[in-house]
NUNUVEX-668976 format. One record per residue: residue in one letter; x negated, y negated, z of N, C-alpha, C, CB in turn; residue number from 0. Coordinates in steps of 0.2 Angstrom, whole numbers, padded with zeros to 4 digits. Glycine has a CB too. Example, Ala and Ser with C-alpha at 12.3 -4.5 7.8 and 13.67 -1.06 7.14 Angstrom:
# residues 2
REC  r   n.xx   n.yy   n.zz  ca.xx  ca.yy  ca.zz   c.xx   c.yy   c.zz  cb.xx  cb.yy  cb.zz    k
REC  A  -0066   0028   0039  -0062   0022   0039  -0066   0016   0039  -0057   0022   0045    0
REC  S  -0064   0011   0035  -0068   0005   0036  -0064   0000   0039  -0070   0003   0029    1
This chain:
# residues 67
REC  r   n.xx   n.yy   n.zz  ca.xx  ca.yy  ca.zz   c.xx   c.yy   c.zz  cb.xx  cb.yy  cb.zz    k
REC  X  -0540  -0360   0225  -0536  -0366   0225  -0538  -0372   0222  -0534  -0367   0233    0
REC  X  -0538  -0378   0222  -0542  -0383   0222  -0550  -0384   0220  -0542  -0385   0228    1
REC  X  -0552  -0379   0221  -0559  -0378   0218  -0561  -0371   0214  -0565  -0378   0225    2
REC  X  -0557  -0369   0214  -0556  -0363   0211  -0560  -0364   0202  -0546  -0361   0212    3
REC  X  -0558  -0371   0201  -0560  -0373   0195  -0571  -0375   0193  -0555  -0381   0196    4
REC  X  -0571  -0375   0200  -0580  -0376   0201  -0583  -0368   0203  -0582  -0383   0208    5
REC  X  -0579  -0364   0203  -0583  -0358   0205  -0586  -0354   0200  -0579  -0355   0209    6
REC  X  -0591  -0350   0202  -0594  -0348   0195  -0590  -0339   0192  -0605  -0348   0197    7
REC  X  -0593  -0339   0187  -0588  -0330   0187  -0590  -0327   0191  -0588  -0325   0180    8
REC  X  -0585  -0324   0192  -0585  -0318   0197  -0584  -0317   0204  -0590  -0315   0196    9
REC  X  -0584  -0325   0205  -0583  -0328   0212  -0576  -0322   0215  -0579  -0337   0211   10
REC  X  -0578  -0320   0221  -0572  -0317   0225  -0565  -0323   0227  -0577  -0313   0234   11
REC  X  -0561  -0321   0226  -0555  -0324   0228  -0554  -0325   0236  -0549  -0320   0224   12
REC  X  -0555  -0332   0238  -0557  -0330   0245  -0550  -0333   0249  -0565  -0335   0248   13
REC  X  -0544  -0333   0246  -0538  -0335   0249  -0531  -0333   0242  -0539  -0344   0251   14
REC  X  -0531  -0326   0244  -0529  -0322   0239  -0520  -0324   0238  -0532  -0313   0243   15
REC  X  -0516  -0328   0234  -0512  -0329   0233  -0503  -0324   0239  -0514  -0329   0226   16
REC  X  -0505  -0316   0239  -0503  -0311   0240  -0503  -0311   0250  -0507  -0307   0235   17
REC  X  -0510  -0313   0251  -0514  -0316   0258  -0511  -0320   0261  -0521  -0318   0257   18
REC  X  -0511  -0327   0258  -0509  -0332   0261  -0505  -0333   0269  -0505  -0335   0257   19
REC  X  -0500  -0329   0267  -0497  -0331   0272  -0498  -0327   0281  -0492  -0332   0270   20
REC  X  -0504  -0321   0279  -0504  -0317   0285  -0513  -0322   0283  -0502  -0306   0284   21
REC  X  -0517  -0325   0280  -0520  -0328   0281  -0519  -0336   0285  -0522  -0328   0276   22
REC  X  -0516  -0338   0286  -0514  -0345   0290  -0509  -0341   0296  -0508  -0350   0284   23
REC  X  -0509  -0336   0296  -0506  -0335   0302  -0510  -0334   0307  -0502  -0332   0302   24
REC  X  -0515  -0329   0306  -0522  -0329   0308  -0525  -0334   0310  -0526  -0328   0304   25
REC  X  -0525  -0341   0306  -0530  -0347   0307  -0528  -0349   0312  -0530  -0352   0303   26
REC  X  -0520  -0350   0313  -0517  -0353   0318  -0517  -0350   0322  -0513  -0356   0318   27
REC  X  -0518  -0345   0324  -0519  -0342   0331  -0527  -0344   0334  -0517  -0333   0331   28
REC  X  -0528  -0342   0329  -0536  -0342   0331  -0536  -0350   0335  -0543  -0342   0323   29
REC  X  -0536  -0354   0331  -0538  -0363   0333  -0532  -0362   0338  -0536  -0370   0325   30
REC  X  -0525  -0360   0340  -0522  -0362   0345  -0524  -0357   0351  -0516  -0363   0343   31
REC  X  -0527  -0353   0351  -0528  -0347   0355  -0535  -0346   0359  -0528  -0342   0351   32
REC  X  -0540  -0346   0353  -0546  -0346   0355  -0548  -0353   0354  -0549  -0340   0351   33
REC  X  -0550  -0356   0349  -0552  -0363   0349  -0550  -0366   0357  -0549  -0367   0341   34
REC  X  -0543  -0368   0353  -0541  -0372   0362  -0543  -0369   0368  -0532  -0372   0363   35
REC  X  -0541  -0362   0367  -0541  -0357   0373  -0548  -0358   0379  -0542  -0347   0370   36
REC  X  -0552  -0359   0375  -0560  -0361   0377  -0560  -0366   0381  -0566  -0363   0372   37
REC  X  -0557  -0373   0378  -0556  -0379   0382  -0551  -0377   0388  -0552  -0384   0377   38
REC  X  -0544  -0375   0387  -0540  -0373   0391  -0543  -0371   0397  -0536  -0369   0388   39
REC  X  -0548  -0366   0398  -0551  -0364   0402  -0557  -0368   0406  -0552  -0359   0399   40
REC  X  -0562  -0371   0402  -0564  -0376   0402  -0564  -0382   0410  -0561  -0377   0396   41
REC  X  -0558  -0384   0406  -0555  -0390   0410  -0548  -0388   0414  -0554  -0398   0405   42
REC  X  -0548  -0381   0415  -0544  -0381   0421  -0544  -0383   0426  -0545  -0377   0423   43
REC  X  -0538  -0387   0431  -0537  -0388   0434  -0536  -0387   0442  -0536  -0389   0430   44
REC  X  -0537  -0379   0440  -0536  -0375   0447  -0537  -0369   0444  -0529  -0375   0453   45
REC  X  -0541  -0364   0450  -0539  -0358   0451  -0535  -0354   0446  -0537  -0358   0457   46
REC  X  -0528  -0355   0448  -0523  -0353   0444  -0520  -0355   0436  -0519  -0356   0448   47
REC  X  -0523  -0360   0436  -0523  -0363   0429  -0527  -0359   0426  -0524  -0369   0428   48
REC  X  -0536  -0360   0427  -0541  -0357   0424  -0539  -0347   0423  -0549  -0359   0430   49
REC  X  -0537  -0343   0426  -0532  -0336   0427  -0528  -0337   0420  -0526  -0336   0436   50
REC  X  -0523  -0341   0420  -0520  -0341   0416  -0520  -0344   0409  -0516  -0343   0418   51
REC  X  -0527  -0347   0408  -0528  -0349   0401  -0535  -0343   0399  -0532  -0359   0401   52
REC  X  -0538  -0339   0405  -0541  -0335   0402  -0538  -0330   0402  -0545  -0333   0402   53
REC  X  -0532  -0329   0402  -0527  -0321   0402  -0525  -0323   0396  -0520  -0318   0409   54
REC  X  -0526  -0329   0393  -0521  -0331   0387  -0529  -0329   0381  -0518  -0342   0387   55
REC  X  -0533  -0332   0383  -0539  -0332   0379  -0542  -0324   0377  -0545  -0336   0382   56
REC  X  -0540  -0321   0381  -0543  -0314   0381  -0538  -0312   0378  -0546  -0311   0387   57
REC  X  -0532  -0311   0378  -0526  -0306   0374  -0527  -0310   0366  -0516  -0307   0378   58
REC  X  -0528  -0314   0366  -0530  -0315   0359  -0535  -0314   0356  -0529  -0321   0358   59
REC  X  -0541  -0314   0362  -0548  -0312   0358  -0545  -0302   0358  -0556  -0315   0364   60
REC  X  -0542  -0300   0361  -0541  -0291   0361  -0537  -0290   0354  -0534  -0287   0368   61
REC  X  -0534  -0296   0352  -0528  -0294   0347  -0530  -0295   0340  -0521  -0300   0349   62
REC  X  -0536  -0298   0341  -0541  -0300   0336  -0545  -0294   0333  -0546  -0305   0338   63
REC  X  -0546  -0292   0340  -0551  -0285   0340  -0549  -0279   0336  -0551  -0282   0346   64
REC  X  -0542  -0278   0339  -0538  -0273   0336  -0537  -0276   0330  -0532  -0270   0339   65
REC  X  -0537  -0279   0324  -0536  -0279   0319  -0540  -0275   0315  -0535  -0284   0317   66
């Protein structure tokens, strides 16, 4: 992209035009899933809350897995 211009030959194409958009969809699960998810759990507020931000963190960490 953007720096594509400073890379040297043969560099691997590390955000593949074709990719993009199952690449950013990835990102943003990850950061809203797992990034957040850690916090979410974290600073739970109860019992119930902490249950339900790691049933959220873990189906995403599984869904990651199976790729």
């Amino acid at each position: 992209t953007e720096w594509t211009a400073h890379h040297r030959d043969g560099a691997p194409q590390l955000y593949p035009e074709p990719l993009r958009d199952e690449i950013d969809e990835v990102a943003q699960r990850i950061y809203t899933e797992v990034n957040n998810g850690v916090y979410r759990c974290g600073f739970a507020g109860s019992q119930r809350a902490y249950e339900k931000a790691y049933d959220r963190l873990f189906t995403a960490l599984d869904w990651l897995s199976d790729r």
